[in-house]
N, C-alpha and C positions, 0 to 999 in steps of 0.2 A: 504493500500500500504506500510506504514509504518512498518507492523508486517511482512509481505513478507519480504519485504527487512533486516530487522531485524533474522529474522532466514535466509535467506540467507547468510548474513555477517558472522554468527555463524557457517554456517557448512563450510564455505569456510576457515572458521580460521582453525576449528577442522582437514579438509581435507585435508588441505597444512602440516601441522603436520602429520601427521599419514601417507601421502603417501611417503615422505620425509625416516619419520621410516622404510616403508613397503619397500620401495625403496632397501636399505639397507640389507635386509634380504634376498630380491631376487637377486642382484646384484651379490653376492658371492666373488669371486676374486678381483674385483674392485669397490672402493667407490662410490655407487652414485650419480649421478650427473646429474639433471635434465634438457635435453636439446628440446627444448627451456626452459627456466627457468617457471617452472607451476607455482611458486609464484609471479614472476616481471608480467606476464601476467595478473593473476586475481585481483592481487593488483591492476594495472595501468589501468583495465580493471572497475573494479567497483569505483573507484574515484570519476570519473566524477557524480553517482547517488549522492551521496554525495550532492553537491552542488546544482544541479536541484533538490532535493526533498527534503532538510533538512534545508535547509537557515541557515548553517554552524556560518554564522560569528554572531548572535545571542547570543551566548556563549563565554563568557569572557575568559578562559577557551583555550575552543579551537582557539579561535582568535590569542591569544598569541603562541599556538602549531603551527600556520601557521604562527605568523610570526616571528619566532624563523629559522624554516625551510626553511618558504620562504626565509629570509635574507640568510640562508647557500646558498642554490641555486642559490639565483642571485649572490652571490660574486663571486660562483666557476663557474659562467657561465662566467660574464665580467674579470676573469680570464683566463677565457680559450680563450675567445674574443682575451684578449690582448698579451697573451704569448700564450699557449697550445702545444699542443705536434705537431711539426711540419710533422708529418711524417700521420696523421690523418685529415680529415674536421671534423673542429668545431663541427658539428651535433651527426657525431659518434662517438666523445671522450666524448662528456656534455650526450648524450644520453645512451652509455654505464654506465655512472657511476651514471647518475639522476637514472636510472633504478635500479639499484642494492645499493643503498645506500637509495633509497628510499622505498624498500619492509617493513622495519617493522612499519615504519610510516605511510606507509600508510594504513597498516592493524589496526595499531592505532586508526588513525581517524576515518576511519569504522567503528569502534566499537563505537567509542565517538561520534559521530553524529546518529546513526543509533539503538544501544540499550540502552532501559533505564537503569537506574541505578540498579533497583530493578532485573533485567533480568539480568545486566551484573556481579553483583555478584556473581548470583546462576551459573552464566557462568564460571565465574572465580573458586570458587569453584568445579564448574565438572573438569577442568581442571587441578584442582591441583591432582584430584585424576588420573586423565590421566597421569599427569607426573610421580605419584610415581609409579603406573602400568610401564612406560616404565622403570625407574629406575630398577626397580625389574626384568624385562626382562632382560633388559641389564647386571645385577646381574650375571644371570646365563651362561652368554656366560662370563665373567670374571673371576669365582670359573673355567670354562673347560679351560683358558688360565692361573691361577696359576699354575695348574697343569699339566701343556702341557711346549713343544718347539715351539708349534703351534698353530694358532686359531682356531674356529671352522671350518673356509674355507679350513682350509690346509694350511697357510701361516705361515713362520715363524715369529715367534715374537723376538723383539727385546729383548737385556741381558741387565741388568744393574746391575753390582757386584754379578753376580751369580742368578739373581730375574727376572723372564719372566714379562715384560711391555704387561696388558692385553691391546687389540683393541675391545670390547666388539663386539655387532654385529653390528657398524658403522663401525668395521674394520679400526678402526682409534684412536691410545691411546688418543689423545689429544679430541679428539670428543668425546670419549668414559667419559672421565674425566668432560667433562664439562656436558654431560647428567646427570651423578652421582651426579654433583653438584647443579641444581638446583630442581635430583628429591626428596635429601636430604634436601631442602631447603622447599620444596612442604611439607616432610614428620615434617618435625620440626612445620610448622603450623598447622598441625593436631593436635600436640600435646598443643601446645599453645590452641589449644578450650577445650582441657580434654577428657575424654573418654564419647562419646556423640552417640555411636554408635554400632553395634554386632561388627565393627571391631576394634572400638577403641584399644581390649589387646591386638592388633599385631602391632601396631603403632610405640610403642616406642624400641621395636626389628628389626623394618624394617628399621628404621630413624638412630639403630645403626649399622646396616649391610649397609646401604646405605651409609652412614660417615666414612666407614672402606672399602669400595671399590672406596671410593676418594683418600686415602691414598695408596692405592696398586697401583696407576698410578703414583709414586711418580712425579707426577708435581705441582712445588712448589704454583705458581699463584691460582691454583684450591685448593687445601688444605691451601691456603695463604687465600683465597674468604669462606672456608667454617668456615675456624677459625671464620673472621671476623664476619659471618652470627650468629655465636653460639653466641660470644658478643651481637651483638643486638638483639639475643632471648632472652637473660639473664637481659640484663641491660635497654634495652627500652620495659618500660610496664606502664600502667596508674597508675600518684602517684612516680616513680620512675625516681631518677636523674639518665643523663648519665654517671655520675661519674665512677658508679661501674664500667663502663665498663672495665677503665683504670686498676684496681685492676683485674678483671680477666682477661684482655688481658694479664700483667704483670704475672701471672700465669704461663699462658699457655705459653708465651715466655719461661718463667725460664724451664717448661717440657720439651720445644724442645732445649734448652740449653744443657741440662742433654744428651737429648737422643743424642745430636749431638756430645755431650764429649766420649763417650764412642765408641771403636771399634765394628761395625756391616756392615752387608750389607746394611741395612738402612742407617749408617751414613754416607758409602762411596756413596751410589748413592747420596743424598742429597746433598756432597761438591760439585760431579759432577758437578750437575746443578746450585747451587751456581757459580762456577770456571766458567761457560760459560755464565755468568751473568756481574762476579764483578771482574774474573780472569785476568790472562792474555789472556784468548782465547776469552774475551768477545770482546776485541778489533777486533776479525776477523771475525765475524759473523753478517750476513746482518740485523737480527733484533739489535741489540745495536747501530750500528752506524748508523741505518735509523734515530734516534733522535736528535742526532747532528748535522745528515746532515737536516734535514728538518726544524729546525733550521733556518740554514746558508740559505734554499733557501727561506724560508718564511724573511727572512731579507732582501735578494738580490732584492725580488722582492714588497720589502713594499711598497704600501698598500697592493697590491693584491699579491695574490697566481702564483704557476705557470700554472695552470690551470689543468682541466680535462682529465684522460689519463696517467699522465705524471710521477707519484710518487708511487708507492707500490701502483697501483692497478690493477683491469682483465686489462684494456685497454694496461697501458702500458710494461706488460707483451705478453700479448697472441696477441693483434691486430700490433700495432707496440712498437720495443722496445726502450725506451725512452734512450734520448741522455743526459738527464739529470745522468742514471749510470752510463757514461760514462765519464763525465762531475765531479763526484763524488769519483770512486774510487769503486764505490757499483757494476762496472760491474766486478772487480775481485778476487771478495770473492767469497766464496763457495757457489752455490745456488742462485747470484744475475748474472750471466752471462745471455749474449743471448742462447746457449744452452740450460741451467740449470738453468732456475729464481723459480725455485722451492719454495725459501725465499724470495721471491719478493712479498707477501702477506701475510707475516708474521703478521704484525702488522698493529693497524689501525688508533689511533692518529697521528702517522707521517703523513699519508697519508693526513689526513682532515687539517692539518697544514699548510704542503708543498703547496697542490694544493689546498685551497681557501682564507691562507693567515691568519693573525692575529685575523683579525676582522671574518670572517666565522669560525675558530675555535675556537674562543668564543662566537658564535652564535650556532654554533653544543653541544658546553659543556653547555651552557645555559638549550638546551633540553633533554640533558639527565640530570643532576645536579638537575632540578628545581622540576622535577617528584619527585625525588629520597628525597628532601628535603620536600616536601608537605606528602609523604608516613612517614617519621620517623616521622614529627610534629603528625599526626594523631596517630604512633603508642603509643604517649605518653598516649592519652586522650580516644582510642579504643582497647578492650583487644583481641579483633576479631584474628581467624588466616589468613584472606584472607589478612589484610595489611600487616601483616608479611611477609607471602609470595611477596606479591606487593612490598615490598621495601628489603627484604633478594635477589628476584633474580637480580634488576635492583643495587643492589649494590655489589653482587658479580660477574652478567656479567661486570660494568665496571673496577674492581679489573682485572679480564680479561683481559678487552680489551688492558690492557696496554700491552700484548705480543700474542697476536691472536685477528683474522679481526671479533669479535662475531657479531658485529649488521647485518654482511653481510654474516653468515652463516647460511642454511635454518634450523637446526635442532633448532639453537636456537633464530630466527627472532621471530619466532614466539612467546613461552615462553614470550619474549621480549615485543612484542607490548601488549600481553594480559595483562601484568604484568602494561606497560606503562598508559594504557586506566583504568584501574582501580584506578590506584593510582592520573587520573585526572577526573575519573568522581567524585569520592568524593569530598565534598562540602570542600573549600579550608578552610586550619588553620591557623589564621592570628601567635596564642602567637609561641615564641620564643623554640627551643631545649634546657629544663633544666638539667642544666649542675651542 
């Protein structure tokens, strides 16, 4: 019953991935968007086997996974209890966001209760090479938008100082940018095992074509994430301090120094986006002052949060629109209005802050941080490419998450949990990160 449900968890992971891509491809003119959500359905759907057939809490491990999560849950629920978005029942604000904030974890756990480790490897490994497979796809619909005013669908693309921002075939730069990044990320632990393969001699020309179509989206977070990735491909390896890392970070800063001194199309789009950061425009833009404010409301309403629904997320956008923008200023910036909240999902740590409160969003950083720091300790002491991988994507989706909602978007949930479940089914490493 166990191996049943084990290869079912495996193709429901592979399936939610690949229909997500396929989606995309068919969709044409408009972004995919899977309604009812195929993902929140077969996640919340297979859970429950979980627990009736695997006696879960057995493992130290995943006990701590649930109650890391569970704690996020109950704060943003007795949140929503006690505040919540007035214009919603309690059930449809906590159940809208349980749902959708809980897909990659729970594909997680799935995987952490359901395959063994010896299986979940060879799993994670197929996967990697899945992801550089879509990289490379994705590849090619980006080379026909350098070279276009338009995408493959017919759509125009956006200018930046002269430079067409490719939407690969997610139709979507920023979508497009973060697939690039962790099939690059996929493709760098290829190389970390050596040439071990008929395909190994194309590896490290794909890993640079994949590296250099992150740079052509010039969005900074993404090429800020893959820097940081190349660091810990360099500098975390068994026998080796962190140190060096500092030394070539310091490097590559001084390159992008150089290239940012000198007049180009490159260096004007880059202040661009810098300027709408750190500028003066940064101050008028619904992602920069969602931090400030989430802030102020996670203080207003200490302990708890404001609850479910109510802060930068689907609920308090699309179901009712929360009185909380209103109440902030966020409803008359560009993009955060009742019309137009187009930026009202911008970002996703405000969001976990605001609506479950201090202690829930250090209960949410706990579970992504603790992965993230069990995967580098291993990478000290295992020269494998699957931890790399394991701990390159879960540390440059959170380099992300600081300006887009990743753990709640389907192309890269998934990524996400597979990366998650690996780096806990290995056997945990007690020594220290040598520095």
């Amino acid at each position: 019953m166990i191996l049943r449900v084990s290869t079912l968890v495996r193709f429901a992971v592979i399936a939610v991935f690949l229909v997500y891509l396929a989606g995309n491809l068919l969709a044409a003119e408009t972004p995919f968007e899977p309604v009812p959500d195929a993902a929140a359905i077969i996640a919340l759907a297979l859970a429950p086997l979980a627990f009736i057939i695997a006696r879960p809490l057995a493992d130290a491990e995943i006990r701590r996974f649930l109650l890391l999560y569970g704690g996020y849950l109950f704060l943003l629920l007795v949140s929503t209890l006690v505040n919540g978005n007035p214009y919603l029942p309690t059930w449809q604000s906590f159940g809208l966001d349980f749902a959708l904030d809980s897909k990659p974890f729970v594909f997680a756990f799935l995987l952490l209760v359901f395959v063994p480790a010896d299986e979940l490897e060879r799993f994670f490994k197929t996967f990697i090479l899945l992801l550089v497979a879509a990289g490379v796809l994705n590849l090619l619909f980006i080379i026909h938008d350098l070279f276009s005013t338009t995408n493959a669908y017919g759509i125009p693309l956006q200018q930046r100082s002269g430079l067409s921002v490719p939407t690969g075939f997610l139709n979507h730069k920023t979508k497009s940018a973060q697939l690039q990044l962790i099939a690059f990320i996929a493709a760098l632990s290829m190389i970390r095992v050596g040439n071990r393969s008929r395909l190994g001699k194309y590896v490290l020309p794909v890993t640079a074509a994949l590296g250099l179509s992150i740079a052509v989206h010039l969005s900074v977070k993404e090429i800020g994430s893959a820097i940081i990735a190349v660091i810990l491909f360099y500098s975390l390896k068994p026998g080796r301090r962190i140190g060096r890392a500092a030394i070539f970070g310091m490097a590559l800063t001084g390159l992008a120094a150089i290239a940012l001194t000198f007049e180009s199309p490159v260096r004007s789009a880059a202040m661009n986006r810098i300027d709408i950061f750190l500028g003066e425009r940064g101050s008028r833009t619904v992602r920069t002052v969602a931090y400030p404010v989430s802030v102020d409301l996670a203080n207003g309403h200490f302990p708890l949060g404001t609850g479910a629904s109510t802060f930068m997320s689907k609920g308090s956008r699309d179901l009712a629109y929360s009185p909380y923008y209103v109440q902030t200023g966020i409803s008359r910036l560009q993009g955060g209005s009742r019309r137009d909240g187009g930026y009202l999902m911008d970002v996703f740590w405000p969001k976990v802050l605001a609506q479950a409160g201090y202690f829930g969003f250090f209960a949410f950083l706990g579970l992504i941080f603790w992965p993230i720091l069990q995967a580098l300790r291993r990478m000290q002491t295992e020269a494998g490419g699957a931890i790399f991988a394991s701990a390159g994507i879960m540390v440059s989706l959170a380099i992300a998450s600081m300006a887009a909602p990743i753990y709640t978007d389907d192309h890269l949930l998934i990524p996400f949990a597979v990366a998650l479940a690996y780096a806990l089914k290995i056997k945990p490493v007690r020594k220290k990160l040598s520095i």
